[in-house]
C-alpha positions as CSV (number, residue, x, y, z in Angstrom):
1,X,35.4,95.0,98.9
2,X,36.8,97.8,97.7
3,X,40.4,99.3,98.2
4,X,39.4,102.2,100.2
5,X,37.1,99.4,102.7
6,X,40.7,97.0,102.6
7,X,42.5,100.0,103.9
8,X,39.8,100.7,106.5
9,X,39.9,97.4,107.9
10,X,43.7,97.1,107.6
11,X,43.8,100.4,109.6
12,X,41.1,99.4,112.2
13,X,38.5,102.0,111.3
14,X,35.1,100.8,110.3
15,X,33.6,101.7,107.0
16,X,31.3,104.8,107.2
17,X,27.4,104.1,106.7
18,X,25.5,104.2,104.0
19,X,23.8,107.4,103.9
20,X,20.0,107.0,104.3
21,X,17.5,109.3,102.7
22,X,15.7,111.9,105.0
23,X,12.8,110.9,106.7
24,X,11.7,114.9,107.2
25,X,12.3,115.1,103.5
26,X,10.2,111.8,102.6
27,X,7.5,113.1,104.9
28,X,7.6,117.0,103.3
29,X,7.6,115.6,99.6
30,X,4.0,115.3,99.3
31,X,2.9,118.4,101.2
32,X,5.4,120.1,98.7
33,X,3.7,118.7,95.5
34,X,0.5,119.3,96.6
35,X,1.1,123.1,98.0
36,X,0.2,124.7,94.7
37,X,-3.4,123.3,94.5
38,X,-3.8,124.1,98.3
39,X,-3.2,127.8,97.6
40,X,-5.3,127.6,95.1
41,X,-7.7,126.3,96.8
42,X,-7.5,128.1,100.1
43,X,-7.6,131.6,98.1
44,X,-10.9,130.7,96.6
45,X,-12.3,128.6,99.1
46,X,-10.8,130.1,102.7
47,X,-10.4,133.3,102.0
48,X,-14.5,134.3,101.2
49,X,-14.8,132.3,104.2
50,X,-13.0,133.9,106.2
51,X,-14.7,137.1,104.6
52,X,-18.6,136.1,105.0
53,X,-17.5,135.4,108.5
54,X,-16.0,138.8,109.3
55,X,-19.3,140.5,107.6
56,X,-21.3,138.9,110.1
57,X,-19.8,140.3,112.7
58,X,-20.5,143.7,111.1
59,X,-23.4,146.0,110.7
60,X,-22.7,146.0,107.3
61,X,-25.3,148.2,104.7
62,X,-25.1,150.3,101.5
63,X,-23.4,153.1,103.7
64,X,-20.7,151.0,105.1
65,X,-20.2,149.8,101.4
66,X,-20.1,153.2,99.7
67,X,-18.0,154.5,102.4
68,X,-15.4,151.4,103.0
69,X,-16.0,152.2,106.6
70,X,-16.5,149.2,109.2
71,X,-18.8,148.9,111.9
72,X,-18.1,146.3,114.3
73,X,-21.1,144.7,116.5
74,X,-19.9,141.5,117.5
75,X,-22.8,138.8,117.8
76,X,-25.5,141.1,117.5
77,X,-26.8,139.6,114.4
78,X,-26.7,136.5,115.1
79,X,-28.5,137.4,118.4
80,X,-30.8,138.5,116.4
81,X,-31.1,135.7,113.9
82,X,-31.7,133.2,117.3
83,X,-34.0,135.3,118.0
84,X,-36.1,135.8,115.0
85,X,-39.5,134.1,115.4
86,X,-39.4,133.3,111.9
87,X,-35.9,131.6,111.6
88,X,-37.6,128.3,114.3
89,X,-41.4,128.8,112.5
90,X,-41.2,128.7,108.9
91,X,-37.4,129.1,107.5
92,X,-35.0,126.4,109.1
93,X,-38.0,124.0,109.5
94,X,-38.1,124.7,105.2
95,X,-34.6,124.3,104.5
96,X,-34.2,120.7,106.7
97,X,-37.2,119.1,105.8
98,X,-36.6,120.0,102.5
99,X,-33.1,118.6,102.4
100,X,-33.7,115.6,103.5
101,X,-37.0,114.4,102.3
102,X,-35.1,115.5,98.6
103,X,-31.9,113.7,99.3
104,X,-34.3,110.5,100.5
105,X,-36.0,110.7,96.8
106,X,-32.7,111.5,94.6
107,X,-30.8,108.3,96.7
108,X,-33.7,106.0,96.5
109,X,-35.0,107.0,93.0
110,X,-31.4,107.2,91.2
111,X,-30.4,103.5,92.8
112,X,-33.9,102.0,91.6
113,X,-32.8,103.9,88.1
114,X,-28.8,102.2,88.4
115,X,-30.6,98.5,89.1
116,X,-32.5,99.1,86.0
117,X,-29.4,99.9,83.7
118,X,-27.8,97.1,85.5
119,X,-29.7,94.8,83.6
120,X,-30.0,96.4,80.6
121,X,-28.4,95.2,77.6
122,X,-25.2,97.4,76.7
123,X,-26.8,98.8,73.6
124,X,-30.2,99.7,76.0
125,X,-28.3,101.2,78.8
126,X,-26.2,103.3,76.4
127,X,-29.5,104.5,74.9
128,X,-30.8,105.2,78.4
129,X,-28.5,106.9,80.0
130,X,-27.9,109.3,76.9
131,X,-31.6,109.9,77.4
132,X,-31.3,110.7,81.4
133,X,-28.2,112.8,81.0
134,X,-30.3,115.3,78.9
135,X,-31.4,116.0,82.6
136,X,-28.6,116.1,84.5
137,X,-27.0,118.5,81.6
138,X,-30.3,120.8,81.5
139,X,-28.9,124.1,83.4
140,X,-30.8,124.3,86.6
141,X,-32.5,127.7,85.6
142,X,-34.0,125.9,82.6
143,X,-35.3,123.0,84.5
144,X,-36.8,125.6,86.9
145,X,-38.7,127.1,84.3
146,X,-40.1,123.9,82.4
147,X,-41.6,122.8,85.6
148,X,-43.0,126.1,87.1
149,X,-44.8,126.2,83.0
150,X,-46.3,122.7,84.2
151,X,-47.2,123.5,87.2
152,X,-48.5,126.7,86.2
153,X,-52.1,128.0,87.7
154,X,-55.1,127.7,85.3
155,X,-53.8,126.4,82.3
156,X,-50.5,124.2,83.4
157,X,-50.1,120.7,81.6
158,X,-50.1,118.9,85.4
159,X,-52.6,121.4,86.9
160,X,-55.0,120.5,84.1
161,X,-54.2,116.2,84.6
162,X,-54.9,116.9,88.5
163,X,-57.8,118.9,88.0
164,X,-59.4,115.7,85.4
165,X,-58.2,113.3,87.9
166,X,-60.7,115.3,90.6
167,X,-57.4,116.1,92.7
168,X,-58.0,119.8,92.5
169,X,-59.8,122.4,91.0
170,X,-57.4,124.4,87.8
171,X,-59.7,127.8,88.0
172,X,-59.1,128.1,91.6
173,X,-55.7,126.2,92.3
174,X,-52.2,128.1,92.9
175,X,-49.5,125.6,93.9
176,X,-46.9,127.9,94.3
177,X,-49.4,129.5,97.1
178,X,-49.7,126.5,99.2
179,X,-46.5,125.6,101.2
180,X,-46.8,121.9,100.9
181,X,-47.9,122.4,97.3
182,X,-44.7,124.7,96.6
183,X,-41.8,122.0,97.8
184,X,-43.5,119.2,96.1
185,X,-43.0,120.9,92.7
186,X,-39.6,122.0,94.2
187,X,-38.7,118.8,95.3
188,X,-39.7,117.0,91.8
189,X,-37.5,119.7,90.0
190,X,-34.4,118.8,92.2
191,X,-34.9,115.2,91.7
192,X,-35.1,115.2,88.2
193,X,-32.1,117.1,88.2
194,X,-30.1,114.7,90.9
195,X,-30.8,111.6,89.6
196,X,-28.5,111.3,87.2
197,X,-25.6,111.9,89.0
198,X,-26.6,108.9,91.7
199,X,-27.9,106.3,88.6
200,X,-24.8,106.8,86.9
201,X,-22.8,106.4,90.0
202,X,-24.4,103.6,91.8
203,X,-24.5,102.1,88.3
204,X,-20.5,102.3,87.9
205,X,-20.2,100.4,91.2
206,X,-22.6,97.5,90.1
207,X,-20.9,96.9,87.3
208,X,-17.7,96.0,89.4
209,X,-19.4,93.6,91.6
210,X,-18.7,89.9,90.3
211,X,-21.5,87.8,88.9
212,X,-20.1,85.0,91.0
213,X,-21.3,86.5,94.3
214,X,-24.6,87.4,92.6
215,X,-25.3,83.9,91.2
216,X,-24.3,82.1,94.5
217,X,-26.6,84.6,96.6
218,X,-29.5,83.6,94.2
219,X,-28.3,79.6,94.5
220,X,-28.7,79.9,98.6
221,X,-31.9,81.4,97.4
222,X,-31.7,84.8,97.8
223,X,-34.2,87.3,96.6
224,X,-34.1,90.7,95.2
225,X,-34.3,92.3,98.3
226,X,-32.4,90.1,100.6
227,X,-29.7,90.5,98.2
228,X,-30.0,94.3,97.9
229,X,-29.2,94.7,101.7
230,X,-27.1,91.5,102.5
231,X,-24.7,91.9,98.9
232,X,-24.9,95.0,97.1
233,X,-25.5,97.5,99.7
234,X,-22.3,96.3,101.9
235,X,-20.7,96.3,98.9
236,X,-21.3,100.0,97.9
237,X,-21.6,101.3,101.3
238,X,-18.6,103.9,100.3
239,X,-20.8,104.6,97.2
240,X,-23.9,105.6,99.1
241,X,-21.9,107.4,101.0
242,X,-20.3,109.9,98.4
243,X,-23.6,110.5,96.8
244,X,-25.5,110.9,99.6
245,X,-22.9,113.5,101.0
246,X,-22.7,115.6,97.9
247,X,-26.8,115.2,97.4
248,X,-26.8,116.5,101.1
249,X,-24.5,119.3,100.3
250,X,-26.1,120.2,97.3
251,X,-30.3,120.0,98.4
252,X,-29.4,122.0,101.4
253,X,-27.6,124.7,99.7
254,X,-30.4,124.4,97.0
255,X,-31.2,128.5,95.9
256,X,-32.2,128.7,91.8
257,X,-34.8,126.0,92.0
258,X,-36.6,128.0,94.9
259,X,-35.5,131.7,94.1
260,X,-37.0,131.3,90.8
261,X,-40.3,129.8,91.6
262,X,-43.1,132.4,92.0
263,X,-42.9,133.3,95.7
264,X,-40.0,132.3,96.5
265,X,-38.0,135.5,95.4
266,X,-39.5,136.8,99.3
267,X,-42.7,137.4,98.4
268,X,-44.3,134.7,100.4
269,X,-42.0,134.4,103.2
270,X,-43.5,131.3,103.9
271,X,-41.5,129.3,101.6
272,X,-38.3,130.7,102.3
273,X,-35.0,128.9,102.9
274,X,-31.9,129.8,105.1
275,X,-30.1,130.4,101.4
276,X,-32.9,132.3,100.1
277,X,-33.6,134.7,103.2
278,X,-29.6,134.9,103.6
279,X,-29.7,136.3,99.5
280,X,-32.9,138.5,100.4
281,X,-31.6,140.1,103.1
282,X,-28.3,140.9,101.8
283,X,-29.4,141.9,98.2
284,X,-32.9,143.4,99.0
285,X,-32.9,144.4,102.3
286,X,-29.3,145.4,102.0
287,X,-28.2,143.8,105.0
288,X,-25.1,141.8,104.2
289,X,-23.8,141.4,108.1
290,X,-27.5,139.6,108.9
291,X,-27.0,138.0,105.3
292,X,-23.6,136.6,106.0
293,X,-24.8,135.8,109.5
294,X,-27.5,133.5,107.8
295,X,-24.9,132.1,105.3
296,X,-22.5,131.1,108.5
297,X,-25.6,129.3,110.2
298,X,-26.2,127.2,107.4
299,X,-22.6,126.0,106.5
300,X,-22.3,125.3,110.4
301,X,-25.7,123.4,109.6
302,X,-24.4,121.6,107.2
303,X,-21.2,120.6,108.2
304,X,-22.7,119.1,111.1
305,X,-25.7,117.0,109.2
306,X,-22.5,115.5,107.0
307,X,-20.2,114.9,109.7
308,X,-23.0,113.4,111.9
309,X,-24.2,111.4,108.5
310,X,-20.6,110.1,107.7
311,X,-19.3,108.8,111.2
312,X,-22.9,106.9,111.8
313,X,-21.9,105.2,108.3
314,X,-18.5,104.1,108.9
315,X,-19.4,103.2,113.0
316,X,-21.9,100.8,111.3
317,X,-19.5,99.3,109.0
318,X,-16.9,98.9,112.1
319,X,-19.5,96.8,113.3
């Protein structure tokens, strides 16, 4: 006890309290550490939000560009978009579809790719997944090109195996004509550039699952497949989850692999997407309030596929 407590107590008076730290401090410390990166992100993230939004409540054209002048219409454009035969028919039906039957193929062909390096030797997997990075790092303009040149009408390396196999005739054929025929060769290109990133992924969590578990599941006589589902899968569920998410994200937001392809500029209006109509009618059309209007359907598309997606995931793992 020190002299100032023995003088205290001699006097009566109880020793103050230790001070205790802030709790409203403690609680603002984090927020305050991780304001700068907010800002940072808010201002490139929020704000062309916020600014694709306002556009689509405009009747916004070259004239209202060159001029700086505004031209409020409210939801006329998106009245419009609702309204637009072609948005139900041939665009959203495109860009869903399309999403999902890619992100089905990316998930299923990058975790068959991941089980394969899994049981690799080190030196083999090292080899392979240099080799499969080459696609992941190939710029998606690039890998656009290399298979529109295979799939190219006539003389293409792929329309000239299909046309020996009987599958189709190379002096006549157009794949990019055909709207079936024009997502398959999209959809390959976008797989070849997805897997990757899932096979590397996946592969990083089936390295941390111990061999213990796997040797015990193949002792109560397990197969491959029951052991997929009733080990690894559970396992991994946050895995699947991530990869799926951003696969989602990216495959419905998908614009150089189908811009690029012949038609797919506009021209044949029967392959287009909600990102590629939203680009030509704001760039070629120059109609950036039915552009932006586009662009705001599609993130609210997309935020409710992953939302939807993600509590479905963890409500099946609560149970």
């Amino acid at each position: 006890m020190t002299v100032a407590e023995r003088t205290d107590v001699d006097l009566g008076v109880a020793p103050p309290a230790p001070r205790r730290p802030c709790r409203r401090a403690g609680a603002a410390r984090p927020w305050l550490l991780l304001a700068p990166a907010l800002l940072v992100m808010g201002g490139l993230l929020l704000y062309p939000l916020l600014r694709v939004l306002a556009l689509s409540l405009q009747d916004f054209g070259l004239r209202e560009l060159v001029s700086g002048r505004t031209k409020w219409v409210g939801f006329d454009n998106y009245a419009e978009l609702l309204g637009n035969a072609d948005l139900w028919a041939t665009v959203l039906p495109n860009t869903v579809v399309f999403a999902v039957v890619a992100v089905a193929l990316t998930v299923v062909f990058g975790t068959l790719v991941a089980l394969l390096l899994a049981r690799l030797t080190p030196l083999v997997r090292g080899l392979v997944t240099t080799a499969i990075m080459v696609a992941w790092a190939m710029p998606a303009v690039t890998g656009t090109y290399v298979w529109v040149f295979v799939f190219t009408p006539g003389d293409g390396i792929a329309v000239q195996a299909l046309d020996a196999l009987g599958l189709l005739d190379a002096a006549t054929a157009n794949p990019f004509s055909n709207r079936l025929s024009f997502y398959a060769v999209a959809a390959l290109n976008v797989v070849h550039h997805g897997f990757p990133f899932v096979a590397l992924t996946v592969l990083a969590g089936l390295l941390t699952i111990p061999r213990e578990l796997t040797e015990a599941a193949i002792v109560d006589g397990a197969g491959p497949w029951r052991r997929f589902w009733s080990l690894t899968f559970p396992m991994l569920r946050p895995v699947f989850a991530v990869v799926t998410v951003l696969s989602t994200i990216w495959d419905f937001k998908v614009f150089t692999q189908i811009y690029l392809m012949p038609g797919g500029d506009g021209v044949n209006r029967n392959v287009l997407t909600l990102g590629t109509w939203s680009y030509v009618e704001s760039f070629a059309q120059n109609r950036y309030g039915l552009g932006a209007a586009i662009a705001v359907l599609l993130t609210a598309l997309l935020l409710v596929v992953t939302v939807a997606y993600l509590r479905l995931l963890f409500r099946d793992e609560e149970l």
